[in-house]
N, C-alpha and C positions, 0 to 999 in steps of 0.2 A: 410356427414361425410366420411373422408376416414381412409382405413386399413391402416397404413402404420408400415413397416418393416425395424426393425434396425436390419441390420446384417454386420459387416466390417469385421470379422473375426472368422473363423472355430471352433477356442478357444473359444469365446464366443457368445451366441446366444440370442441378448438380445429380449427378448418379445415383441410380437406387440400390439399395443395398439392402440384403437379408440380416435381422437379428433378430436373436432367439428372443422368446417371450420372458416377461421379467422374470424371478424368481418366486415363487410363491409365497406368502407371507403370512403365519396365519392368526387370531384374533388379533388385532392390535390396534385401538382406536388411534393412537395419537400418528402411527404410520399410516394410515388409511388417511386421515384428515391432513396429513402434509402430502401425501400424492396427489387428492381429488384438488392440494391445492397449485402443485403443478403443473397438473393437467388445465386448469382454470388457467394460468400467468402462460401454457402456452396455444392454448386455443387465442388469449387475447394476442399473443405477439402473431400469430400466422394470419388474425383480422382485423387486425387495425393498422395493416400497410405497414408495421414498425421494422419487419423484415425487409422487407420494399427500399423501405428510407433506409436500412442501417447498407444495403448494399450500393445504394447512389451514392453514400458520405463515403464507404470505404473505398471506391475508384477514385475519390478526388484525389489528385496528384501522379496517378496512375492510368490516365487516361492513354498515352502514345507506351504503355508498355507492351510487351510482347505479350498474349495471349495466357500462356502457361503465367508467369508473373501476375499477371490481374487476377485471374482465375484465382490462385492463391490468395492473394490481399481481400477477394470479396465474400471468399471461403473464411477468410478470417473476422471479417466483419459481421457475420452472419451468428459464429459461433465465440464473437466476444457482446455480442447482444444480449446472447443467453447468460455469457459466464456472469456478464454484469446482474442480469435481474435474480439468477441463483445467489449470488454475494448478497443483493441487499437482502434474501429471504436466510440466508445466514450469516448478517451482520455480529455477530459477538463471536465468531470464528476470525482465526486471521487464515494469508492468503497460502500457507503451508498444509493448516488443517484443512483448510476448503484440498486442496489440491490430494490430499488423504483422503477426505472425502469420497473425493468425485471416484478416484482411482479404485474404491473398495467398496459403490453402489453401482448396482441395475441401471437403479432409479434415477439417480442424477447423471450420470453418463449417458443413458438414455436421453433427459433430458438438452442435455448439453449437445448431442449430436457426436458424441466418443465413443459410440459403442457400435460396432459392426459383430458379425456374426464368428469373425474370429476373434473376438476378444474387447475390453476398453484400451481406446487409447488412451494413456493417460494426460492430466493436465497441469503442468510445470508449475510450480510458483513465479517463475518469471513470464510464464504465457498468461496468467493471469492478471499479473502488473502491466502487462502489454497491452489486454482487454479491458483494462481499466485506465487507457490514456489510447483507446481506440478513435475514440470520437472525443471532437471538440466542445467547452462548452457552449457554444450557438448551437450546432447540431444538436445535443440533449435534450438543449431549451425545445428548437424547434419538432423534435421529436414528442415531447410533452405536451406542446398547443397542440400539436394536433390529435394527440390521444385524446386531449380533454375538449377537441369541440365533437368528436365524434359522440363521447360518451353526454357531451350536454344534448344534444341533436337525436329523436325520437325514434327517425327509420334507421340514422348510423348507428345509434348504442345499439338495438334489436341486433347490429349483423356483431354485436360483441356478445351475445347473449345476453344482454342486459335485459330482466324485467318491466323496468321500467330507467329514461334518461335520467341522471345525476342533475340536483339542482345547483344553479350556479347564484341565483341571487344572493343570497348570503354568505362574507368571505370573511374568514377569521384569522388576525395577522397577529403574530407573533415570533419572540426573536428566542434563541437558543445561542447555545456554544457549537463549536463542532470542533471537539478537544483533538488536538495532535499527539499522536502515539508516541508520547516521551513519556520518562519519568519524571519525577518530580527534579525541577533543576536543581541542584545543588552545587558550589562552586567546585568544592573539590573531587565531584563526584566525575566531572568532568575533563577531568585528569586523566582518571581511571578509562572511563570512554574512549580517549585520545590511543591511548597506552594501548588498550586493548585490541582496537582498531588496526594499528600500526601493529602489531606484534601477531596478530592473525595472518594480516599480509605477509609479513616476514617468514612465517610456516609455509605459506603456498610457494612465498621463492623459492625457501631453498629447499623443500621437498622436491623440486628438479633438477637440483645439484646444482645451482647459484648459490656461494655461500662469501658471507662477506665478515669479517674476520671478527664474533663475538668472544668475550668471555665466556656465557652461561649460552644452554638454549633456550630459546625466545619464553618455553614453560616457565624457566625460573623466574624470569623476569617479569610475570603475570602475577606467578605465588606472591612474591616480594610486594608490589604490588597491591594483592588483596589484603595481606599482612597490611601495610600501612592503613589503608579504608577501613579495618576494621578495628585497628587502634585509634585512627580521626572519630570512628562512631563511639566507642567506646569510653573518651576522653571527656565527655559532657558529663560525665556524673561525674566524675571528679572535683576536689575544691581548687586544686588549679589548670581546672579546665584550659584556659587561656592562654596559660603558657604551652600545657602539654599541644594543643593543636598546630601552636605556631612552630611547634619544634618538628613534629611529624609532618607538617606540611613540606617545611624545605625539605624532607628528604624526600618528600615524591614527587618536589621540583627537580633534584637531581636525578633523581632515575628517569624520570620522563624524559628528560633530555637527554639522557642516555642512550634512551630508547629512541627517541627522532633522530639520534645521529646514525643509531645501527640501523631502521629506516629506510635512510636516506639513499646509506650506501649500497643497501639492498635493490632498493628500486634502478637506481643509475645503474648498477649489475644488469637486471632484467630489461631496462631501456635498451640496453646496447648486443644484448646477446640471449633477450628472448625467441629466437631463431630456431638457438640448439634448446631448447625444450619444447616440453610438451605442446606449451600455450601457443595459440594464434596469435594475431597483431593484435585483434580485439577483444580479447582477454587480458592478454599483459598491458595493453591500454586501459581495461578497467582498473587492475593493480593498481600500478601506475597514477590515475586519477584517485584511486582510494587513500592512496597512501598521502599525494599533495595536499587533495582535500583537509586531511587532518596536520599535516605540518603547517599547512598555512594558516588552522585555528591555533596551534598549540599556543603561541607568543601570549597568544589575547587571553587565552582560557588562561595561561599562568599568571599573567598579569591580574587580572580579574579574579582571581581565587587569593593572590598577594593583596589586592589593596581589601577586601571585603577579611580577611579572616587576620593577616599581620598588621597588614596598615590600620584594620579597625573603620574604613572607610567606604561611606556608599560609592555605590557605581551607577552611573546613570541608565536608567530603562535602556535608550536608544542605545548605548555601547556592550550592554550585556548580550552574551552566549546563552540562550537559553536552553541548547542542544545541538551539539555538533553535527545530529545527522538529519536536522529540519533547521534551515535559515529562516523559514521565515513562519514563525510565531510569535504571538502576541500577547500580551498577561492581559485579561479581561477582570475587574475587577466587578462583578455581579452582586454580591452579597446573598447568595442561595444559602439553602442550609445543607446542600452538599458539600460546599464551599467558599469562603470568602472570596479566592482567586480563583480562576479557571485561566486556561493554556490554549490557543486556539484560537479561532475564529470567531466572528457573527456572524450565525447564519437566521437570514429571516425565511419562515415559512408563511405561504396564504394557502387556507385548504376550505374544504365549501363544509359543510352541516353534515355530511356526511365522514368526512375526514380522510377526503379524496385532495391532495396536493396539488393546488394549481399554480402555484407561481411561486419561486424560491429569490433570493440572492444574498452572495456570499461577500462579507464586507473585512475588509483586508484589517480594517481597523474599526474600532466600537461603531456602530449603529446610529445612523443620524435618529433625532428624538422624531 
């Protein structure tokens, strides 16, 4: 076992604590070459001050709190520095499997700072979405300059282990997507979204005995539901395609609003006597916001799935739904040969010769030329 000591800074002095040595592991190159790289991302974060800076950014707004309170918030800052740099080293996980992850390795709880000598603690998916809206973007930015003059600067890269300083004179710019985790929009698919959304909620009500006076339970109304979705997909190889969809469509105008009515009633239930259940204020306030959030798309989504599939009629960029549960994306017309369209952002990268990233930005809409 070893003692080992977290101390990055004067202000805070976090306690040491015994844990056991990893597990043993035996040939395995590609587990060998993700550890040594590890231990590389965090020899750099304990000398390049990034620890330092991510505990000065996590006090901001927390300066006159009580002791125990800060303590917490800079503990958290410390250890959503790391969850962030392990995320982007397993970007093609999302933030469930990472949190399976962590909970079921040595080595990345180790890493993370979760692992004491009684056990990992583990790390939530919503502690992780919280680690990932830790720091502002100027703080990232400004965490980044200053990575990248130490590693340009001869005697600071040496205290990174650096061989030899990264060359800065030549910088290589170019623009990318940075796609948003939707599916592909489809108007009436977004019905289904809606429906589903609300009818999820409607289970967590009345799983507490809030129950507000349906026909079926909320299950059936899902089935029904995926029954119509999968007659809409179905109805394109047919020769009257055009009629069969317009027909299927009203009916899961009518149930949707069915469903937003049974909803409705549910949520004003829980508004008013989430007390005598389980949930806290700020949970049945999540409800609550889950449930609005999607009544107050449904009008648009129905409307917009009516005029493109009955009406036969374009809808405008600017007034289109591209996804109920991201407002704000953008169709990027690229012409890649991954694809015509892409969904997302423009993100431009500047990175040196080496293919070290020095300077990014994220552009809400297409890329000035």
């Amino acid at each position: 076992m070893n003692n080992i000591t977290k101390a990055v800074s004067p202000e805070i002095a976090l306690q040491s604590w015994l844990r056991p040595a990893l597990t043993p592991v035996g040939p395995n190159k590609d587990y060998a070459q993700f550890r040594d790289q590890l231990d590389a991302v965090d020899k750099l974060l304990r000398s390049s001050h990034l620890e330092s800076m991510a505990l000065d950014f996590a006090r901001v707004g927390y300066e006159s709190a009580a002791a125990a309170p800060l303590r917490r918030r800079m503990e958290f800052g410390l250890k959503a520095l790391r969850l962030e740099a392990l995320r982007m080293l397993l970007v093609s996980m999302s933030l469930r499997e990472i949190s399976r992850t962590i909970a079921s390795s040595d080595l990345l709880a180790d890493f993370c700072g979760v692992r004491a000598i009684e056990g990992i603690k583990g790390v939530s998916k919503s502690e992780l979405e919280r680690a990932s809206k830790c720091f502002t973007a100027e703080q990232v930015r400004w965490m980044g300059q200053v990575f990248i003059e130490m590693v340009a600067e001869a005697d600071r890269s040496a205290e990174l282990g650096l061989v030899k300083p990264q060359p800065m004179e030549t910088c290589l710019v170019d623009s990318t997507c940075l796609p948003t985790n939707i599916h592909f929009p489809v108007d009436w698919v977004l019905l289904r979204d809606v429906s589903r959304t609300l009818l999820k909620a409607v289970i967590l009500i009345r799983r507490t005995g809030l129950r507000a006076r349906m026909p079926s339970e909320p299950a059936v109304f899902a089935r029904q539901m995926n029954r119509w979705c999968i007659q809409m997909t179905h109805t394109r190889r047919r020769s009257d395609a055009k009629r069969m969809r317009k027909q299927v469509l009203r009916k899961m105008k009518r149930l949707l609003r069915a469903i937003g009515e049974h909803a409705r009633r549910h949520r004003d239930r829980l508004a008013k006597e989430y007390a005598s259940t389980k949930y806290g204020a700020r949970q049945a306030k999540r409800i609550v916001e889950r449930i609005d959030a999607m009544l107050t798309q449904m009008p648009t989504a129905i409307k917009q799935a009516h005029e493109r599939i009955i009406g036969e009629r374009a809808v405008p960029s600017a007034q289109k739904i591209l996804s109920v549960y991201e407002s704000d994306v953008q169709v990027l017309v690229r012409g890649k040969a991954s694809g015509e369209i892409e969904f997302g952002h423009t993100l431009m990268i500047s990175e040196n010769t080496s293919g070290l990233i020095t300077d990014w930005q994220l552009y809400q809409q297409a890329a000035p030329a």
